[in-house]
Each structure stands twice: as C-alpha cells, then as structure tokens.
N, C-alpha and C positions, 0 to 999 in steps of 0.2 A: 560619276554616274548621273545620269537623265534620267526623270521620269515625265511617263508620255498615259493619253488616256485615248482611249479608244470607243468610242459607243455605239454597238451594234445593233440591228433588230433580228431578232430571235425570234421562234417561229415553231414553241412548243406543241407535242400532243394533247390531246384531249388530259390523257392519264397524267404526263407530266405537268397541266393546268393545276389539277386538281392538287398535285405533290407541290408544287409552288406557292397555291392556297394557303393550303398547311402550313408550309415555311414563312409565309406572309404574318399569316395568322401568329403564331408561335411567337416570332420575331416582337412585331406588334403587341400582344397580351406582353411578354415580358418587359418592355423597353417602357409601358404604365405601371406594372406591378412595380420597376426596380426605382422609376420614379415616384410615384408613390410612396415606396417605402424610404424614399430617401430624403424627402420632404416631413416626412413623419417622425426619421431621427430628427433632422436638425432643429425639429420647433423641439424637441422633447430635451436634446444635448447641447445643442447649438452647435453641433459638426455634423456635416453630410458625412454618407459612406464611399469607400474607397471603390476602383475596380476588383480590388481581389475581395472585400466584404460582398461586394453585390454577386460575384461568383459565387462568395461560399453559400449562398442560398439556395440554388440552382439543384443540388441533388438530394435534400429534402423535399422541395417543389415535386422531383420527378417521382418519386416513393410515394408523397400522396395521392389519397385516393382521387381527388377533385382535381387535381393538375397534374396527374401520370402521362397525360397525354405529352407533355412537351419531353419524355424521351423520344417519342416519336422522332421530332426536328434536329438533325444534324447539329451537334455542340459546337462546330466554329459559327455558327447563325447566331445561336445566342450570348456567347462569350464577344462575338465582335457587336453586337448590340449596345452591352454594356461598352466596350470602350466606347462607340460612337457617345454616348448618356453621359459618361464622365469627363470627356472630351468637351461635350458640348457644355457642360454646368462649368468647367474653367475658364471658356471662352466668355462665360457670363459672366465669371466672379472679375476678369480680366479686363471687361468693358468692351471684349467686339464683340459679343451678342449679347441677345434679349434673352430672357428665361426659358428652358427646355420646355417645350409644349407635347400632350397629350397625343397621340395620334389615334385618328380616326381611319374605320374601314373604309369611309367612303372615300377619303382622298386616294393619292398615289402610293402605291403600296413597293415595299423594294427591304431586299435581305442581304447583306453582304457575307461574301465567304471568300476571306484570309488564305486559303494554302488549299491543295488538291485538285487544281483546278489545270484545264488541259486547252489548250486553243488548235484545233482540226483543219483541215481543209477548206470547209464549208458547214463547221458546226465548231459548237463548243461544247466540254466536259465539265457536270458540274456533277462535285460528290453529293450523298446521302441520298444516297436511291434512286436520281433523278435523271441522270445519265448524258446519253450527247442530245444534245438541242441544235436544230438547223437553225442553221444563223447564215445572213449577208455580211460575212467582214470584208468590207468595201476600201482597206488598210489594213498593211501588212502589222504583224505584232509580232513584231522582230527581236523580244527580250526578254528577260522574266518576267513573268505573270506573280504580281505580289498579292494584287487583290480584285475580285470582280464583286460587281454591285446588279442584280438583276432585280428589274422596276417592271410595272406594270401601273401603265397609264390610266386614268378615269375614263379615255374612250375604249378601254381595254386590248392596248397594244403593249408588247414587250419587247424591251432590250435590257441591252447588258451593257456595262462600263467595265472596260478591262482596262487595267493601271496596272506598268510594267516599267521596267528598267531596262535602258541600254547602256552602252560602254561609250564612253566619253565625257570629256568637260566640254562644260557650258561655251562656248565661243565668245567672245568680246570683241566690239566695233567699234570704232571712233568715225568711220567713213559715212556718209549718206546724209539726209534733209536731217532737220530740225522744226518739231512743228509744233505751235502753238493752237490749241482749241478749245474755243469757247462754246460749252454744249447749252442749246436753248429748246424751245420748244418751238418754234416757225421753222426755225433752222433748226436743225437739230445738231447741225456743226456748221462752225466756220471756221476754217483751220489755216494760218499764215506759216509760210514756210521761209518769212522772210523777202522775200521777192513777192510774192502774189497772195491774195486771198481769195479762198475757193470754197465754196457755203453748200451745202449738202442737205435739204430740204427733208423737213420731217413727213416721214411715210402716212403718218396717223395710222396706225395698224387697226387699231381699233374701233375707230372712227369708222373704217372702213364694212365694218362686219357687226355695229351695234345695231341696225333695222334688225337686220335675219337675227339677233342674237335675241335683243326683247321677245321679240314676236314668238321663239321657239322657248324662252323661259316663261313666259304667260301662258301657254300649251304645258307646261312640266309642272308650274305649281296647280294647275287645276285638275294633276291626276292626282289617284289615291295613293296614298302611303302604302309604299309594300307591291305593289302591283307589277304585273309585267310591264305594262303601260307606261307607268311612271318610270320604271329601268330603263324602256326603251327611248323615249323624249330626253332622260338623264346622259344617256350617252351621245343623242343628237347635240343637246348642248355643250358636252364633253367636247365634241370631236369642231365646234365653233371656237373656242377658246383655243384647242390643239393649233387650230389654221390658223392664229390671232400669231399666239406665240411661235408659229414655226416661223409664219413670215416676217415676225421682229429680229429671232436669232438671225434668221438669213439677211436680211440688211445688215446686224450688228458683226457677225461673221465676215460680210463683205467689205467696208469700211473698212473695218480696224485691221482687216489682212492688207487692205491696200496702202493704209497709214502706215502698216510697222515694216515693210517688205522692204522699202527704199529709205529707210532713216536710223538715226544713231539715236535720236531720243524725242520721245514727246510729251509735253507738257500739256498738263490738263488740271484747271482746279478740284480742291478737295471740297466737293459741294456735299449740304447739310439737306441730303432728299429726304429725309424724315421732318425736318422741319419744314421743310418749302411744303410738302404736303396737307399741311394744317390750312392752308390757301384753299377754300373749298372752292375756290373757281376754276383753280390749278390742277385741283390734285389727282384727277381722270387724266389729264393729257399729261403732266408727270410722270405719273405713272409708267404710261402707255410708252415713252420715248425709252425707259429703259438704259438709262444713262450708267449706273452702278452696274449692271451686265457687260456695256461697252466698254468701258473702265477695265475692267477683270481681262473681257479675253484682249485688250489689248497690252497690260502686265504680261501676259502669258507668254502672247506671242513676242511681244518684244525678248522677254526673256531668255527664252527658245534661242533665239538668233545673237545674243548677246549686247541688246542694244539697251536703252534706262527709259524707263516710265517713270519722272518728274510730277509729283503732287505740287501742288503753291496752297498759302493759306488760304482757307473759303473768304477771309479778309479782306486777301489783297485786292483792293481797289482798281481792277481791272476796266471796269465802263468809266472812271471817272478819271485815268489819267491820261494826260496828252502823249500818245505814242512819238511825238516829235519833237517837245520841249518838256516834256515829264511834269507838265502843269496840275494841277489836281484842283476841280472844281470840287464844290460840299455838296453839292445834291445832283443825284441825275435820274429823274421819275423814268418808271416802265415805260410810258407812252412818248420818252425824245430817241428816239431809234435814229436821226444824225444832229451834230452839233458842230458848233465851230467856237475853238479852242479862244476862251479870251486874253490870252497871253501871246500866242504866235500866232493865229488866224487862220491855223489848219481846220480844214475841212475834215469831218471825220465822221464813217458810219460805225455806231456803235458798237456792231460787235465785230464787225474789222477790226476795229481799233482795240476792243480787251482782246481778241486773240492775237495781236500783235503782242502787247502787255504782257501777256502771261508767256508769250516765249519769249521774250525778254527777262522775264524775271524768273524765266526756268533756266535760262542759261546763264546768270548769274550764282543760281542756286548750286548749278553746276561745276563752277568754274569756283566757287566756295570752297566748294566738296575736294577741290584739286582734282577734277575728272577731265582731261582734256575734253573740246569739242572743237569741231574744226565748223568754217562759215560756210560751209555746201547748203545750196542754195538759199544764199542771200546773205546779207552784212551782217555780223554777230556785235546788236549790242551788248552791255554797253561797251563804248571803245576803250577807256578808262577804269572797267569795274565802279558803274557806280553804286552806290548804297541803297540798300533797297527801302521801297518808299513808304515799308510798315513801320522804321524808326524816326523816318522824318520827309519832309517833302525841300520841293527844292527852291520853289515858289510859295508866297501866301494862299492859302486854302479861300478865303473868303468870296473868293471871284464870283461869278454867277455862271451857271450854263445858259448858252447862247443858242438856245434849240433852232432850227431853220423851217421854214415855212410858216 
C-alpha cells in the first residue's frame, strides 16, 4: 500500500464558516486544556498522560456546565486532537522535535477528521453537520480516504489535505543520474551529476517582498487592538507572507521534481539550520532559502518513484577536500569561493567541488549499504571503494589553502 496526500481549496458557506469556527475553536481549547493538564501531571508525578487518560476527560468536560459546549464538536475532532498532542510529546521525548506548543487563534487554524469522510465530484463530505464543501480537486483521489486535515489560513483561505491509500508497492530503481548537492545561500544549489556541474541561483523570496512587507506592517502596528482596521491591515500583511511562501514552495516544488524525475539517488548533507541560524547575519536569508522543506519533498518524491535520498554527516569535510587527489587542506574561510589544491594543483570552485565531494561520498555510503548503483551520468567514484575521509585522510592535513586572486 501507498500513501499519497492531496491539498485542496475548499470554498465553504457563510454557515459552514461559522461550523468550522466552532470546530477550530473546540479543536484548539482542547489540544491547551489536554496540554496543560499534562504538563501539570508530570511536574506533580513525574509521568505525562497517556492517549486514552486524556480521552477519559473528554465526557466530564462535556457534562459541565462551563465546557458543555464541546459536545457541540464532532468526537473524531477532538479524539484525533489528542493523538496529534501525544504524538507530538513522543517525537519530543525522542529528540525530533522541540516541545508541544500552545496554540493560538490568531495563527493557522486546522481540525483533522479520521473516518466519515466522502470525496465528490467537485466537493468534498465532511461529517458533524457540516456537510459537502466545494472544493477544486485539481488531482484525482483515487483510494481510501484515511484522513483529511481542513486549515484555514491567516489570510483567511481554506483547504483541505486529504491522505489516502492506493494498491501497490513502492517501486525501486537502480537506473537514472546520481546527484550530489551542495545547498548555499548565493546559490542555493549546486548539484554535480558527475559529468557537469549546474548551480541554481537563490530566488531571495523574501528579499523580494520586504519593502511592501515593512511598509504594510508599520500601517498594522499603529491600528488599534480589536478594531476592524487593524483585522483588515492583519490580513494585508497575511496575504504578503502567503505570496513569500507560495513562491518559495513553487521553486522548491520545481527543483526537487526536476532532481528526483531522472535519478536513482541524491545525496545531500545533514546540515545543523538551527545552529547556522544563531549567525545573526545569516539567519534572514537562511531562513528564507528553505533548505529543510527542499530536503523533505525531495525524500518524498524520490520515495514515490523508488529511488534513495542519501544524508552524509553535516562533518564531512566537503569544501576542504580535493575532488581529484582527496587532499584535505585545515581551513577554508567563507570569503575563498575558488582555490587551487596544494597537493595536485587542481583548480577548484568551492562549491563544485563539495558537491562533487558529497556525491562521492554518498555513493560510497551507498555501495557500503550493498545498494547497487550504477555510473549514469558520469564516472562513479571511488574506483576502488575508498575509505571515507571522516576516519582518516589520505594526505597530511597541514597544508595550507592556496585561495586565487
């Protein structure tokens, strides 16, 4: 079985606004209360509560007088509320995320519902009184429907994420490139495929849209709290940010489909963006480039088609080794962007040469793994398997870089 995701825009009534409200709302109050309270065991026992503990709350809540209203809300809203809350506090305890945070009305608001759910023509069926919603499915949804996710944006737009199942395994390739890429901020890639290197210039999404952006948030803090005024400026700057981020995905969408479409595997390092962002000169265009997003849908889609997305260690020494005599200099400052190798007297642009590097030392990783890969397009080092250069080097380290100009 596959699972596939689908994100529509939906194109509710007035009346149905207001029933989604609710369900927002509902969703929202609870997923605070049940952290809250589970924050409150564990300083008290030293164990959080479980999924089924934090359900068993739920039909006292609705019996009271003070929180009767959340009978109102459809029971798979708030039962898969909690699983997303205990989900999320494992991935914490587990070390791939940060701690569950509080949610606010003002952010992006969004309720998921598990089962009951109907995909139409030109609409979709959502249970607990809310009924069919027109919707653009602009992609067929050709499987089970396991779960939709319906959001509502801060410029106040809505879609839905329908996630379904089709019949099949996953497919596996050995045919196609081999691409190594080194993601920057000038560049925002340079990807060797072995034969050539082809560098993909960062968009600055942001950069692009920060005049109009200041300008309309210095107009938004000097309306008044609560006003229609201020709602109306909040959604201006709402729907700025919207067109920031659509035209990031849609670069990062484009890319990574054109990287994964024609190749068996690509290698990219495990970079440390939480740390690199501590760079307060860095950490706006870090940001902005969106590298942890590219990363993801390209996992995804490689996936999809059965081809490997290759991490290397954030370690590996990718700007300081000689792509041609695997030389390794001891320092190589931001500001030497080419260098020439003092061991063989290669010429070398910096980040040609780590994304050389790092598919190299993915196809090694590979060929570790006993994964076959084959040399479509271009020569697959190393010839011999050699040893990768985080245990040892193959020359003395001491040499100097020999920066050019």
């Amino acid at each position: 079985m596959q699972r596939k995701v689908v994100k529509i825009r939906i194109y509710p009534t007035v009346e149905q606004q207001h029933k989604l409200a609710q369900a927002f709302g509902c969703a929202r109050w609870w997923w605070n209360y049940a952290l809250n309270k589970s924050v409150e065991t564990y300083r008290e026992t030293g164990k959080g509560l479980g999924q089924s503990a934090l359900n068993a709350l739920l039909p006292a809540l609705k019996k009271s007088e003070e929180t009767k209203w959340l009978g109102d809300c459809y029971s798979q809203v708030l039962q898969a509320a909690t699983l997303n809350l205990t989900t999320a506090y494992k991935n914490f305890f587990e070390g791939r995320a940060g701690f569950p945070k509080f949610k606010s009305k003002k952010g992006k608001q969004s309720v998921q519902y598990p089962q009951n759910v109907a995909s139409l023509e030109n609409a979709i069926k959502i249970p607990g009184g809310i009924g069919e919603i027109k919707a653009s499915i602009h992609r067929p949804i050709d499987g089970k429907i396991k779960t939709v996710t319906l959001s509502k944006t801060p410029s106040g737009k809505y879609f839905a994420s329908v996630l379904f199942e089709i019949e099949g395994e996953t497919p596996k390739t050995t045919e196609g490139k081999i691409y190594g890429i080194d993601l920057g901020v000038k560049h925002f890639a340079v990807v060797s495929d072995g034969a050539k290197i082809s560098k993909y210039d960062n968009p600055k999404h942001l950069a692009k849209h920060e005049k109009n952006l200041k300008r309309k948030q210095r107009k938004l803090y000097r309306k008044k709290d609560g006003s229609k005024t201020r709602e109306r400026y909040r959604k201006l700057v709402a729907k700025v940010h919207e067109r920031v981020a659509n035209a990031r995905q849609d670069f990062l969408h484009k890319l990574s489909y054109k990287l994964s479409s024609d190749s068996q595997a690509v290698i990219v390092e495990n970079l440390h963006v939480k740390g690199m962002v501590q760079n307060h000169n860095l950490a706006k265009a870090i940001s902005d480039c969106g590298w942890g997003t590219f990363v993801n849908f390209l996992a995804y889609k490689l996936e999809r088609k059965g081809a490997k997305l290759v991490e290397i260690d954030r370690w590996f020494p990718s700007s300081k080794l000689c792509s041609n005599c695997y030389h390794q200099v001891s320092e190589m400052p931001l500001d030497v962007r080419e260098w020439i190798c003092p061991n063989c007297g290669t010429k070398h642009d910096r980040d040609g040469n780590a994304a050389t590097n790092i598919r190299e030392e993915g196809i090694r990783i590979i060929k570790a793994d006993g994964t076959a890969a084959s040399a479509s397009g271009g020569e697959v080092r190393p010839k011999t398997g050699r040893k990768s250069v985080l245990r040892h080097s193959l020359v003395k380290l001491e040499a100097p870089t020999i920066p050019l100009g």
